[in-house]
FILOBA-254629 format. One record per residue (C-alpha): residue number from 1; x, y, z; residue in three letters. Coordinates in steps of 0.2 Angstrom, whole numbers, plus 5000, padded with zeros to 4 digits. Layout:
N
[NUM; [X; Y; Z]; 'ala']
...
// end
This chain:
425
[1; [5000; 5000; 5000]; 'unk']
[2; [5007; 5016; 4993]; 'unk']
[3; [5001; 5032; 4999]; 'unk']
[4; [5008; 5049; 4989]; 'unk']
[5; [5017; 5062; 5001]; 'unk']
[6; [5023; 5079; 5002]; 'unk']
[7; [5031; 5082; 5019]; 'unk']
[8; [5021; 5073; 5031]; 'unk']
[9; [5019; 5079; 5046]; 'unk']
[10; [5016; 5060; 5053]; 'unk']
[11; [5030; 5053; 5043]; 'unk']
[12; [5040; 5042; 5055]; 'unk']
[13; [5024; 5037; 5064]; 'unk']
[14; [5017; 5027; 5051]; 'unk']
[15; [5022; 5011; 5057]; 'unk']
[16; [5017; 5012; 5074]; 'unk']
[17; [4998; 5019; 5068]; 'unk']
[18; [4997; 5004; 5054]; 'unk']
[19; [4994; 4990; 5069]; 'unk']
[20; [4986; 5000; 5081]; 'unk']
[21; [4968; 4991; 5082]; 'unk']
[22; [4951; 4998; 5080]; 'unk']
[23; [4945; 4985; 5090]; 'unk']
[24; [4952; 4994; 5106]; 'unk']
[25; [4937; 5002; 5119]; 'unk']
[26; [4933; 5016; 5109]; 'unk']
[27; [4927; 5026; 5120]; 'unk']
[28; [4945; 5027; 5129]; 'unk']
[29; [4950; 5035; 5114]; 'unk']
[30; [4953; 5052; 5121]; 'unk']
[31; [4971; 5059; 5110]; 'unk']
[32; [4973; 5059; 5093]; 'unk']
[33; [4958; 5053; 5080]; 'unk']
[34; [4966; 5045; 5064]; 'unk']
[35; [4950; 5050; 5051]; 'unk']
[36; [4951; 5046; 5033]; 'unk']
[37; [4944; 5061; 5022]; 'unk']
[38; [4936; 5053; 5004]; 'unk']
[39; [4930; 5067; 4991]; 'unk']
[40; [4928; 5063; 4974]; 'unk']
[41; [4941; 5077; 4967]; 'unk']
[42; [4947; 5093; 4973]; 'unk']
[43; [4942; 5104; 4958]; 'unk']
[44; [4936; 5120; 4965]; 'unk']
[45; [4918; 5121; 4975]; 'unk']
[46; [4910; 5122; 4991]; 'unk']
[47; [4912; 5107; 4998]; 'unk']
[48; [4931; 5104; 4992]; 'unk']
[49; [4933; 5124; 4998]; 'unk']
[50; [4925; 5118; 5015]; 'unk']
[51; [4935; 5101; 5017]; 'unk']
[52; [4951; 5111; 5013]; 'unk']
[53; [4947; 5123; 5025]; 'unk']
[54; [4943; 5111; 5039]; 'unk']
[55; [4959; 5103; 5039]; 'unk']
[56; [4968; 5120; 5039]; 'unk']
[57; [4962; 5124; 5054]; 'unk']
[58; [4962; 5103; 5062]; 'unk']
[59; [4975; 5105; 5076]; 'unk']
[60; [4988; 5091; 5069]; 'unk']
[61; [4992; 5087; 5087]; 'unk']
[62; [4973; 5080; 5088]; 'unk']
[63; [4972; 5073; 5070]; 'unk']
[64; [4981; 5061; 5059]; 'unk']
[65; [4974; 5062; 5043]; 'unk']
[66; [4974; 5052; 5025]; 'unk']
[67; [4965; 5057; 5010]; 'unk']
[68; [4956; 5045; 4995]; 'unk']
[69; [4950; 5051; 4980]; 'unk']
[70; [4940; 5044; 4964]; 'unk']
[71; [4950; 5058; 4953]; 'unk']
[72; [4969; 5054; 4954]; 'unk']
[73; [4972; 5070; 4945]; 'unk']
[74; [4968; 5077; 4963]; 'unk']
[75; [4983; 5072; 4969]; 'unk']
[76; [4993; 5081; 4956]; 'unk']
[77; [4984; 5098; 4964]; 'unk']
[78; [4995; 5111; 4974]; 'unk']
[79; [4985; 5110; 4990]; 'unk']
[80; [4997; 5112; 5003]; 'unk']
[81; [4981; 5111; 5014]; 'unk']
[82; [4980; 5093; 5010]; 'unk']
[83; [4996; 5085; 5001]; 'unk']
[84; [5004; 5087; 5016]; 'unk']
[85; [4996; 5073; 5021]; 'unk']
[86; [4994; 5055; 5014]; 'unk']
[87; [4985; 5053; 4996]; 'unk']
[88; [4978; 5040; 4986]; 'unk']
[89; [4967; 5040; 4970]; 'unk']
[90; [4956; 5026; 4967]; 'unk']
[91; [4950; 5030; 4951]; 'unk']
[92; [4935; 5022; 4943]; 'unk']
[93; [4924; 5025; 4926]; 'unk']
[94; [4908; 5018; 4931]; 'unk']
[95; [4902; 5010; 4946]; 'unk']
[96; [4893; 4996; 4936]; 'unk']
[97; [4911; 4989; 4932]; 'unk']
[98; [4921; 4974; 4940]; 'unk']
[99; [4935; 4988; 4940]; 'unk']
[100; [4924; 4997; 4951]; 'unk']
[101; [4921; 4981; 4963]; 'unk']
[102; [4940; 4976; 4964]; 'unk']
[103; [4946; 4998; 4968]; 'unk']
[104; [4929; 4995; 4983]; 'unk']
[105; [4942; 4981; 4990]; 'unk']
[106; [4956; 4988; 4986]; 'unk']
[107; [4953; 5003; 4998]; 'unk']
[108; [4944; 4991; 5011]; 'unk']
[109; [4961; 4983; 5012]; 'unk']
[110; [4968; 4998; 5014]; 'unk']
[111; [4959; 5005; 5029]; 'unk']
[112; [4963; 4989; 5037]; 'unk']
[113; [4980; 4994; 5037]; 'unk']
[114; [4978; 5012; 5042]; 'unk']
[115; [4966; 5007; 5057]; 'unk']
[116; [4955; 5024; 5055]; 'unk']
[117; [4944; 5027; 5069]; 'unk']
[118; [4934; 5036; 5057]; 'unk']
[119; [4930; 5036; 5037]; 'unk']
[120; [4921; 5054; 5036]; 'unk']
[121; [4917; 5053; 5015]; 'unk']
[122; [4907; 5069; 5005]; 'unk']
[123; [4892; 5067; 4991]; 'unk']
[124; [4884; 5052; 4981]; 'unk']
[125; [4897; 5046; 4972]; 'unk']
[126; [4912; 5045; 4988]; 'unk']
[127; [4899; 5040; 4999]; 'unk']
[128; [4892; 5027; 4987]; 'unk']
[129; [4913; 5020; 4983]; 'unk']
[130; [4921; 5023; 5002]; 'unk']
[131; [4906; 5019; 5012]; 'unk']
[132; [4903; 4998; 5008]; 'unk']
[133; [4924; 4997; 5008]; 'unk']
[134; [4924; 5006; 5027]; 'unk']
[135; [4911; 4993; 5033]; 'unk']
[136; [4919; 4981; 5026]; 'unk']
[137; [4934; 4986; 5034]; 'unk']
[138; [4927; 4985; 5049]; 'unk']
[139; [4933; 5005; 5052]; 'unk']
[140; [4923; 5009; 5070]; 'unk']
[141; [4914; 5027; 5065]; 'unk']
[142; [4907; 5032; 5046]; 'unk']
[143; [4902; 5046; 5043]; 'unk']
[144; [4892; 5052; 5027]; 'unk']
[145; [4892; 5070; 5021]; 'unk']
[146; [4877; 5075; 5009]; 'unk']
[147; [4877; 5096; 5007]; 'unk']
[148; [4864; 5098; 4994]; 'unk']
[149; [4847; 5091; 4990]; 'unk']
[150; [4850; 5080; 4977]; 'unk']
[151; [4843; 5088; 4962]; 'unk']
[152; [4854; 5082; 4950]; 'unk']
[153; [4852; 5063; 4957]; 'unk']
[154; [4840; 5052; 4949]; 'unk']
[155; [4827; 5041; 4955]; 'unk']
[156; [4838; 5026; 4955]; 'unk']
[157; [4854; 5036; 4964]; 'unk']
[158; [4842; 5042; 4976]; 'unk']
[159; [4838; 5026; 4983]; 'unk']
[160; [4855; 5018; 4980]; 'unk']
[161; [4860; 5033; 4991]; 'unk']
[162; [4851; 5031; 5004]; 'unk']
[163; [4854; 5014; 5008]; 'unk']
[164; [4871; 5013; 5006]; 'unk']
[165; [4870; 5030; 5019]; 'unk']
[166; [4860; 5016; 5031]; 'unk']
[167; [4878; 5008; 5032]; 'unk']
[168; [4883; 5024; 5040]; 'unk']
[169; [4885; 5029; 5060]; 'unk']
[170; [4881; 5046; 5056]; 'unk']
[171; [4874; 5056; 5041]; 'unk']
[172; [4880; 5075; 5041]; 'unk']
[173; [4872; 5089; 5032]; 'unk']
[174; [4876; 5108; 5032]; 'unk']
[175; [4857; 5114; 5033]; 'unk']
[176; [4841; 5110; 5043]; 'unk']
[177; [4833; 5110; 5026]; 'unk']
[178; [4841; 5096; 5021]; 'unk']
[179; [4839; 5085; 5037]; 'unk']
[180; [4821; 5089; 5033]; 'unk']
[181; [4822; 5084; 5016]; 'unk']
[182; [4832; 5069; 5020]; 'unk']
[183; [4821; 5064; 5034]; 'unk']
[184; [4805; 5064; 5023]; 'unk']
[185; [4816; 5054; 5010]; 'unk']
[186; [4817; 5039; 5024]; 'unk']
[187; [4833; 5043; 5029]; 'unk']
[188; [4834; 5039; 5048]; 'unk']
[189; [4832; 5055; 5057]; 'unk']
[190; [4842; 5050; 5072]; 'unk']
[191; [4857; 5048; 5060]; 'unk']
[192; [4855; 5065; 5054]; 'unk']
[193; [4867; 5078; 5062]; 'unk']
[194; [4870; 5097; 5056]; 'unk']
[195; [4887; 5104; 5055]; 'unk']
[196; [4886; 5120; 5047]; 'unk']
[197; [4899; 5130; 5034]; 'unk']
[198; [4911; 5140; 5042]; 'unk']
[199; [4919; 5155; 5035]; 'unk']
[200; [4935; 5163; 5037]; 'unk']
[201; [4930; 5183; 5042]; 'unk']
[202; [4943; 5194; 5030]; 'unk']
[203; [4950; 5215; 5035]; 'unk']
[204; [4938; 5226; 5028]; 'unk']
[205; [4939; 5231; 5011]; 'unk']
[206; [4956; 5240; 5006]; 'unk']
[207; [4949; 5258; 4993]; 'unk']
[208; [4966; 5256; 4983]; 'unk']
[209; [4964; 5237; 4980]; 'unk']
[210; [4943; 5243; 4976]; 'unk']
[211; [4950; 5253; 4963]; 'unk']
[212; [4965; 5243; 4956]; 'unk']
[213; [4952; 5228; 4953]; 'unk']
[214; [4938; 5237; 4944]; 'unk']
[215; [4953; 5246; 4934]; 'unk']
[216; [4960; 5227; 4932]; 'unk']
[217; [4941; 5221; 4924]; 'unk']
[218; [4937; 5237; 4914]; 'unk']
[219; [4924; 5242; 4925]; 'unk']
[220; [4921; 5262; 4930]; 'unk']
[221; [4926; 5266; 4949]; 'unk']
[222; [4909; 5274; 4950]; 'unk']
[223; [4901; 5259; 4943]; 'unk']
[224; [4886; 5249; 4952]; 'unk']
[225; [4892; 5232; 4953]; 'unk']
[226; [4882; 5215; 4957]; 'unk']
[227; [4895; 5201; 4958]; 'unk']
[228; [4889; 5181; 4957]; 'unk']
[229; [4902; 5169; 4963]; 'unk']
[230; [4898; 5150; 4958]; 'unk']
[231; [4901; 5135; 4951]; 'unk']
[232; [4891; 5138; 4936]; 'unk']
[233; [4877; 5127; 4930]; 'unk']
[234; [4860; 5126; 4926]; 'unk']
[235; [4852; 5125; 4944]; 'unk']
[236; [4862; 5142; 4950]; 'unk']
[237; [4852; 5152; 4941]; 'unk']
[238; [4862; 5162; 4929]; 'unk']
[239; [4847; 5165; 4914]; 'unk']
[240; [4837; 5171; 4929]; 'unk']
[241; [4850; 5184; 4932]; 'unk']
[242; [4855; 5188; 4916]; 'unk']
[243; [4836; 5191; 4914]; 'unk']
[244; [4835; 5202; 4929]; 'unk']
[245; [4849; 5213; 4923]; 'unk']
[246; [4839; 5221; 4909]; 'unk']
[247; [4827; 5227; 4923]; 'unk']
[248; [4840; 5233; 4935]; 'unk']
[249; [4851; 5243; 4918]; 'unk']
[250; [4834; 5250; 4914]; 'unk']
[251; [4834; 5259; 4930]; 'unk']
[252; [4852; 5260; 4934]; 'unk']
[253; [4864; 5262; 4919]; 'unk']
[254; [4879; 5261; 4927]; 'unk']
[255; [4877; 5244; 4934]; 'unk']
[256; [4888; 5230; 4930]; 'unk']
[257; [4887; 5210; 4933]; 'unk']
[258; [4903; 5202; 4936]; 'unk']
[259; [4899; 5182; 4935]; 'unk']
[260; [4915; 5173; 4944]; 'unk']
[261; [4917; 5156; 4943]; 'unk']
[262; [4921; 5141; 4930]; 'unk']
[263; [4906; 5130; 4921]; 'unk']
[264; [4905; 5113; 4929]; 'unk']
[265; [4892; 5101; 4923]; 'unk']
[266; [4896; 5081; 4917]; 'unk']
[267; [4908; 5082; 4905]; 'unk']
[268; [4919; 5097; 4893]; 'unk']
[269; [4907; 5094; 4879]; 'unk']
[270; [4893; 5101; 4890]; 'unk']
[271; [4904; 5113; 4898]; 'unk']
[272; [4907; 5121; 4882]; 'unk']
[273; [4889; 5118; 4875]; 'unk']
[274; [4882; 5130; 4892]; 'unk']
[275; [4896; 5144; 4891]; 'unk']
[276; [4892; 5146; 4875]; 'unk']
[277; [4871; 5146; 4879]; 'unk']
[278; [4875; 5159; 4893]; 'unk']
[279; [4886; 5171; 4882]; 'unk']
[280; [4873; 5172; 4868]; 'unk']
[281; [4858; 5174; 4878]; 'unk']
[282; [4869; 5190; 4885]; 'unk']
[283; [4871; 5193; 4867]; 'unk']
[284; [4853; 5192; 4865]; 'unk']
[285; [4846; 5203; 4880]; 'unk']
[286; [4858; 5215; 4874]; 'unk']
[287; [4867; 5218; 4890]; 'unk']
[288; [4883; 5206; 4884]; 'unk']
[289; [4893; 5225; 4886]; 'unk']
[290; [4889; 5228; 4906]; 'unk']
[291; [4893; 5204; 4910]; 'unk']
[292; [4908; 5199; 4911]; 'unk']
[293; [4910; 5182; 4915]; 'unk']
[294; [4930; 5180; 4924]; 'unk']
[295; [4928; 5160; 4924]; 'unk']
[296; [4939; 5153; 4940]; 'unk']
[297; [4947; 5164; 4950]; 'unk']
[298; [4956; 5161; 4966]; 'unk']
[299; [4957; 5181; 4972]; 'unk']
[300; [4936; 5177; 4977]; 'unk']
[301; [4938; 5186; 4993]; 'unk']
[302; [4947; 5202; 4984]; 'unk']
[303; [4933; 5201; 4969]; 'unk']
[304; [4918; 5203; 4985]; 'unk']
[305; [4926; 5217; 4991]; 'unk']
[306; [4925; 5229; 4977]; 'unk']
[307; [4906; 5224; 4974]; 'unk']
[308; [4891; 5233; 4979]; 'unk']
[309; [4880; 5216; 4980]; 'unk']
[310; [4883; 5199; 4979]; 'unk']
[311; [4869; 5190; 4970]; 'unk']
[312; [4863; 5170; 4971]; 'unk']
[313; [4849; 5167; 4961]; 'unk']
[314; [4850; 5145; 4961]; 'unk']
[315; [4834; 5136; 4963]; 'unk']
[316; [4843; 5124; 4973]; 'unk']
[317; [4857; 5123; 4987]; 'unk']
[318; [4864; 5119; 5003]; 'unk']
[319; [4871; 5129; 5013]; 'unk']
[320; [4880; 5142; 5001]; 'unk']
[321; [4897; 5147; 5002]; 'unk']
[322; [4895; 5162; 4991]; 'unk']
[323; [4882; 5169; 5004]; 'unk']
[324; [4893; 5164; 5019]; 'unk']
[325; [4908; 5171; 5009]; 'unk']
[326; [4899; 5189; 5004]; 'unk']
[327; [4891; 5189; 5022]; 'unk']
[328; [4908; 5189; 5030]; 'unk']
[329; [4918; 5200; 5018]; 'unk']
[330; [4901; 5213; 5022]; 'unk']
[331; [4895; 5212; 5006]; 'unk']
[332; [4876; 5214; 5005]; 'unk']
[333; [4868; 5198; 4999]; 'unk']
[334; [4851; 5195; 4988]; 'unk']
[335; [4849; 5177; 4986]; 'unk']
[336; [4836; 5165; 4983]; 'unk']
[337; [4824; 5157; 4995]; 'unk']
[338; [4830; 5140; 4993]; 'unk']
[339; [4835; 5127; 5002]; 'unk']
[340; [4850; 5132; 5018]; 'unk']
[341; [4848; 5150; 5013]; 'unk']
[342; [4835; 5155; 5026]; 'unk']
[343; [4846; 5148; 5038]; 'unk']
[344; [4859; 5162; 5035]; 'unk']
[345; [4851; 5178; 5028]; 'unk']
[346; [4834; 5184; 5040]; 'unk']
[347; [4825; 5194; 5025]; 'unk']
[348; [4828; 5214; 5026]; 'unk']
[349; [4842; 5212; 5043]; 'unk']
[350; [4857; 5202; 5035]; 'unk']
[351; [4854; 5200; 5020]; 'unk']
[352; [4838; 5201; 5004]; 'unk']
[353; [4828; 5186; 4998]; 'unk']
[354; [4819; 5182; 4982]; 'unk']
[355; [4810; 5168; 4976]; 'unk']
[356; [4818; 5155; 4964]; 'unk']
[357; [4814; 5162; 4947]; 'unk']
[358; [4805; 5176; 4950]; 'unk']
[359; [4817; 5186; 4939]; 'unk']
[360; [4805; 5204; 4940]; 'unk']
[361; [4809; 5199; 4961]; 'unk']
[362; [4824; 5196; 4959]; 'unk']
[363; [4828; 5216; 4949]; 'unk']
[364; [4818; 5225; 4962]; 'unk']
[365; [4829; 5218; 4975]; 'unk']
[366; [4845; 5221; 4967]; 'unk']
[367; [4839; 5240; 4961]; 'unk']
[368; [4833; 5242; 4980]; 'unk']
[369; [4851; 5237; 4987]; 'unk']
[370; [4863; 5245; 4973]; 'unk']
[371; [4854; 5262; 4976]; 'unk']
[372; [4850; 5263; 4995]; 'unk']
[373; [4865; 5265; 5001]; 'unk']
[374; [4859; 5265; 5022]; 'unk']
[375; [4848; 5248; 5019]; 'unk']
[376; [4866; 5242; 5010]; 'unk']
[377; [4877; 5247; 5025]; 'unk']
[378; [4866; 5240; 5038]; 'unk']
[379; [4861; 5222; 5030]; 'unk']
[380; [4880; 5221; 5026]; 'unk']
[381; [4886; 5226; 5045]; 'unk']
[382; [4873; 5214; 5050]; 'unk']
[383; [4876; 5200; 5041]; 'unk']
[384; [4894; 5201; 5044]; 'unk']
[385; [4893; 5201; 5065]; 'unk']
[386; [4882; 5185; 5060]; 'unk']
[387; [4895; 5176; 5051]; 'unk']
[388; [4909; 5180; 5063]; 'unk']
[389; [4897; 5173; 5078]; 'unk']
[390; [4890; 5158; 5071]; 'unk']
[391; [4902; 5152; 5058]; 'unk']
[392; [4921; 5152; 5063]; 'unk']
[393; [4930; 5136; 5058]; 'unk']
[394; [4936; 5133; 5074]; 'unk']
[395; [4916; 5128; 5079]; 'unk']
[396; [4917; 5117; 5064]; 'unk']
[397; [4930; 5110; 5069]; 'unk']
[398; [4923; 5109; 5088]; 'unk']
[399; [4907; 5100; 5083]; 'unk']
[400; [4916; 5088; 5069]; 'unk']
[401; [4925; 5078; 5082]; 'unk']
[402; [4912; 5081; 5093]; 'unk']
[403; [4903; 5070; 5081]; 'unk']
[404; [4919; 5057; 5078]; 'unk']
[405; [4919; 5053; 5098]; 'unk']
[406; [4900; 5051; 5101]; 'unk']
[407; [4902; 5039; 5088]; 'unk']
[408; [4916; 5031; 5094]; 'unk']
[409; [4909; 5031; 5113]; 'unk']
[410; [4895; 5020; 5106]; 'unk']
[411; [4904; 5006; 5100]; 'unk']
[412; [4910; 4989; 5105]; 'unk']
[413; [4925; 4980; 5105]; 'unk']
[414; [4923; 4969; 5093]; 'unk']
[415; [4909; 4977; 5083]; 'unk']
[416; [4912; 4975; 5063]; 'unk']
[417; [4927; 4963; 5068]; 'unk']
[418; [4920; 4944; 5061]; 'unk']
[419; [4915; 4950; 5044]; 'unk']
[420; [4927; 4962; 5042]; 'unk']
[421; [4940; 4948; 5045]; 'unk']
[422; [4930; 4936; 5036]; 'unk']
[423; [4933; 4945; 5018]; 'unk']
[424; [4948; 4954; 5020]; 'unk']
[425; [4960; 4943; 5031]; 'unk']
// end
């Protein structure tokens, strides 16, 4: 068993961790949790952005830590957040595939000789890979992360979801809406726990950096400017804002939409296919002079500041990062009313909400905001005491191995042990 590293922390230790039991009285375990993190890449989105995060801000006196992946390429990634720490890809094309079967026992066998106490894996298709090979292994507390509400599953991943999440100790989410949802899906609500985002709270904006950044995009300094920051794909919501824009330029000629973020969707060829769908409705409205649309960017934090609003107009989410993000740089958000949103933004005191699709909502909200200075100032003031109270990282981090050891306390000695050995040994 090869792992990829760059400057471990834990090098040297290895061999003393590889034949440490699980099979020890959990609930002694009282010093430092070996958890093994599975995504299924790291390209850039909220719960990459959050899982990155989270283990910047893990204590590595508490926490050993290995990583798995479906996408080798995400080991290649310059993320020192994560590469200093053990890698392995375990790359698959299709579940439905003897390939697929022999990686599942390939990374059971694995856990069996890192001995995790926990296998915390993110989103249908790690929880679906990592979650079967972590029971098998007999690894003494799973954990499944599920951040959004499923829209793009089907029928068929739905239910294939949620029994292999039955395998699970714990099911996470990041909203109360999705508990819910989960909960009338026939998940099992005593699984379900909710660990929120967190957010790092940046200085306030900086007028030279203001200036240099609009200078940097073409955009006037006395410009009105509405910023999106996504992952762009259908369900964010873009026509809708596009839409919306024609109202808000009717009544505000010096407005400007700045749409940050790269198109992700199945594969290049539909990537393409909606870039192009999005430039030439802008084309279309006539407004294709006042969007730009920057693609990825890693300088988000800076982009926020020398906004006027940040806008989210999806029809479906979690518990957005973009909102979190503006909320804490004291930018004041208009968003949709959807999913964990309502959770974060109180309507008129931190931040302005719309109904999904209701475009002619959706520009009276933004022409309300861009013009009214005083609402702007206090909803942003607001919403920014809100994020640095309720969502630092270090609370993330508190109620995560909160969640790891009151698994681990209800364990027993030799729980998963038998079959575990039985298929693996």
């Amino acid at each position: 068993m090869k792992f990829k590293r760059h400057s471990s922390p834990i090098n040297g230790r290895n061999a003393n961790v590889a034949h440490m039991s699980v099979n020890v009285a959990p609930n002694l375990i009282s010093g430092r949790l070996r958890v093994f993190s599975f995504v299924p890449h790291l390209r850039c989105g909220g719960t990459e952005n959050q899982l990155i995060k989270l283990t910047e801000h893990c204590d590595p006196n508490r926490f050993d830590r290995w990583f798995g992946f479906l996408d080798s390429a995400a080991i290649e990634q310059d993320n020192e957040a994560v590469s200093r720490w053990p890698l392995k890809a375990y790359p698959i094309s299709t579940f439905l595939s003897p390939s697929a079967v022999r990686q599942v026992f390939r990374l059971a066998r694995d856990l069996r000789k890192i001995r995790p106490h926990v296998l915390h894996s993110y989103n249908f298709y790690a929880n679906v890979f990592s979650i079967p090979a972590a029971r098998l292994a007999g690894v003494p507390c799973i954990v499944a992360s599920i951040r959004d509400m499923g829209v793009y599953m089907t029928p068929m991943q739905k239910r294939v979801h949620r029994s292999v999440c039955r395998l699970a100790d714990r099911v996470a989410v990041n909203a109360e809406a999705i508990k819910t949802w989960l909960a009338e899906s026939g998940y099992p609500a005593e699984k379900i726990r909710v660990i929120r985002n967190g957010v790092e709270i940046p200085e306030h904006a900086d007028t030279d950096s203001r200036a240099e950044l609009r200078a940097e995009l073409g955009i006037p300094i006395s410009a009105s400017v509405a910023i999106m920051t996504a992952r762009l794909n259908p369900k964010k919501g873009v026509e809708d804002l596009l839409v919306a824009a024609v109202k808000v330029l009717g009544e505000m000629p010096n407005a400007w939409f700045v749409i940050v973020g790269d198109v992700v969707l199945q594969s290049r060829e539909k990537e393409r296919a909606y870039s192009e769908r999005l430039n030439t409705l802008a084309l279309e409205l006539g407004i294709s002079e006042r969007v730009l649309f920057t693609g990825y960017r890693r300088d988000v934090a800076a982009l926020l500041k020398m906004a006027d609003v940040s806008v989210l107009p999806s029809w479906s989410e979690g518990l957005p990062n973009a909102v979190l993000e503006a909320m804490a740089a004291g930018v004041p958000v208009v968003s949709t009313r959807v999913g964990g949103v309502p959770e974060l933004i109180d309507d008129g005191v931190t931040g302005v909400l719309v109904d999904p699709h209701d475009v002619a909502g959706l520009g009276r909200a933004l022409i309300r905001v861009m013009s009214d200075r005083a609402l702007a100032k206090r909803i942003s003031s607001a919403a920014r005491e809100r994020a640095s109270v309720d969502f630092s990282f270090d609370r993330v981090v508190g109620v995560t191995e909160a969640l790891y050891r009151e698994v681990l306390a209800d364990q027993t000695v030799n729980r998963r042990r038998s079959l575990s050995s039985l298929l693996l040994s």
